[in-house]
C-alpha positions as MATLAB code, in Angstrom:
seq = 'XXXXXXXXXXXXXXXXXXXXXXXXXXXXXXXXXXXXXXXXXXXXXXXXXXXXXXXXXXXXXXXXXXXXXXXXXXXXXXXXXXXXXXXXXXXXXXXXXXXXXXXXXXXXXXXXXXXXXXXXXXXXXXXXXXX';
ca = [
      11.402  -41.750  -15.155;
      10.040  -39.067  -12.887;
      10.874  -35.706  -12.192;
      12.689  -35.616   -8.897;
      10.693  -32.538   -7.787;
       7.193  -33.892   -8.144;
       7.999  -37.343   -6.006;
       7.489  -37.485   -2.281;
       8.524  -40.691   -0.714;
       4.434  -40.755   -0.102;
       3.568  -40.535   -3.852;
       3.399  -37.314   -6.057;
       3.465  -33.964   -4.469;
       0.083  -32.049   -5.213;
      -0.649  -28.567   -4.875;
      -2.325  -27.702   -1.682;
      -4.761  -24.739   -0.487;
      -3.248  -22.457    1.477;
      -3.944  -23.425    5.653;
      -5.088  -19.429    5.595;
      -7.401  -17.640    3.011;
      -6.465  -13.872    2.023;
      -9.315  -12.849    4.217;
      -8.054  -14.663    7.615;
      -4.740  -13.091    6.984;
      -6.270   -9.902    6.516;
      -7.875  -10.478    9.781;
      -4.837  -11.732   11.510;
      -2.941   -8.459   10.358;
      -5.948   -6.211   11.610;
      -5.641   -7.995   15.238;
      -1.863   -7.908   15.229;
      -2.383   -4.025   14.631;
      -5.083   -3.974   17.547;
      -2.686   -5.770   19.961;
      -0.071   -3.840   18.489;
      -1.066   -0.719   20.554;
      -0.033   -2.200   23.399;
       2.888   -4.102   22.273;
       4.666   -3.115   19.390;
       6.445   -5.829   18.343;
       3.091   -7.660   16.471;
       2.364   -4.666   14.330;
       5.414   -5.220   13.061;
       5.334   -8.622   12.226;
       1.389   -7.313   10.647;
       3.351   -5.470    7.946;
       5.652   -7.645    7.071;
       2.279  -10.132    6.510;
       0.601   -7.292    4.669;
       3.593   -6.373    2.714;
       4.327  -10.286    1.202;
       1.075  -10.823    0.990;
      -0.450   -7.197   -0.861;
       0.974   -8.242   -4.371;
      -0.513  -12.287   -4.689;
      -3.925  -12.048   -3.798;
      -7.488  -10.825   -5.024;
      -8.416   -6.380   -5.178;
     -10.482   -6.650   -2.044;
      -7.726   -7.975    0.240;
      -4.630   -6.087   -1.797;
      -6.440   -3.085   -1.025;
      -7.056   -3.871    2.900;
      -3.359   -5.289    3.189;
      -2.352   -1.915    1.282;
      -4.347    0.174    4.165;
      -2.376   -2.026    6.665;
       0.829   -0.575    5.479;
      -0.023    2.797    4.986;
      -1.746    2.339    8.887;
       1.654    1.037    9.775;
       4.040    3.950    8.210;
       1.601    6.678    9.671;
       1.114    5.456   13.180;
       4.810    5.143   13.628;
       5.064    8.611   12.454;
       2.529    9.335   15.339;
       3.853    7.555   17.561;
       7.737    9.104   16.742;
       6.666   12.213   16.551;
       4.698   11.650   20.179;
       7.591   10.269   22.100;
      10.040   13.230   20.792;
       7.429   15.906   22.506;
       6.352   13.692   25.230;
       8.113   15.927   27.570;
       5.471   18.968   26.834;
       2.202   18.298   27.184;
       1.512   17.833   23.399;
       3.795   14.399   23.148;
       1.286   12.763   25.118;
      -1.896   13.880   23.190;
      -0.166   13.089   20.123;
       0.313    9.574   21.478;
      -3.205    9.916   22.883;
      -4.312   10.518   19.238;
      -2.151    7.839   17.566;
      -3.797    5.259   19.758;
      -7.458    5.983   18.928;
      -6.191    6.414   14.855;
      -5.171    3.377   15.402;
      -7.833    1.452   16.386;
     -10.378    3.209   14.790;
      -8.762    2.416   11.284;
      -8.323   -1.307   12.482;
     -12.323   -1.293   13.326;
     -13.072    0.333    9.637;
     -10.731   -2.131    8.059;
     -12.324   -5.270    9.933;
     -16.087   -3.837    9.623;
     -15.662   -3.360    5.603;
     -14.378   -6.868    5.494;
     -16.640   -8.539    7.315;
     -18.860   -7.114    4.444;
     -16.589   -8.003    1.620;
     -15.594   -4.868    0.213;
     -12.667   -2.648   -0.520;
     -10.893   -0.038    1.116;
     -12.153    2.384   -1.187;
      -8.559    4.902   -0.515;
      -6.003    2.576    1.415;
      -3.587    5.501    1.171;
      -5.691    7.730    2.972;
      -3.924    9.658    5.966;
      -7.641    9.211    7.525;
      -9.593    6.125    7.710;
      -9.799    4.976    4.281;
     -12.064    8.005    2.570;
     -10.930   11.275    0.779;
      -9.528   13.852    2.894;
];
């Protein structure tokens, strides 16, 4: 007798690759970041990717989906901090400044992956080097 679990009414179930590697999902999460400036509502689904994702996959990608998160918790900051001084003239170059942050850490992030390697300080307040 078989174990329940392992039939399908097609035969035996058999582990499959996943439909996305680590580095399209790192991709996808870079985009949903880059649209997320305008939008808001697919950064946040981006974290949530980069956050289930960061702990079950290989150093190169933990490290890119762990400078997606840290990108995520900062540039709300920014952007918090922005719309509570919006009404003086600061607010809006704080918001000015969060948006260019933004994209220029996406454009790091998806230029060191195209080349294969690491986020070298994902936690990094700037764009992923010492401060």
């Amino acid at each position: 007798m078989t174990d329940p679990d392992t039939e399908h009414p097609a035969g035996p179930v058999t582990p499959q690759s996943p439909a996305i590697s680590n580095y399209g999902l790192v991709l996808v999460v870079y985009i949903l970041y880059l649209v997320g400036s305008l939008t808001g509502v697919t950064a946040l689904v981006g974290v949530v990717i980069a956050y289930l994702q960061r702990d079950s996959t290989d150093r190169i990608s933990q490290s890119h989906f762990q400078f997606q998160i840290t990108t995520f918790w900062i540039g709300l900051l920014y952007f918090f901090v922005g719309l509570l001084t919006l009404h003086f003239a600061i607010g809006a170059l704080i918001l000015l400044w969060w948006v260019v942050w933004n994209v220029i850490r996406c454009v790091k992030g998806l230029l060191a992956l195209n080349m294969g390697e690491a986020i070298r300080y994902p936690n990094s307040w700037w764009f992923g080097e010492p401060q």
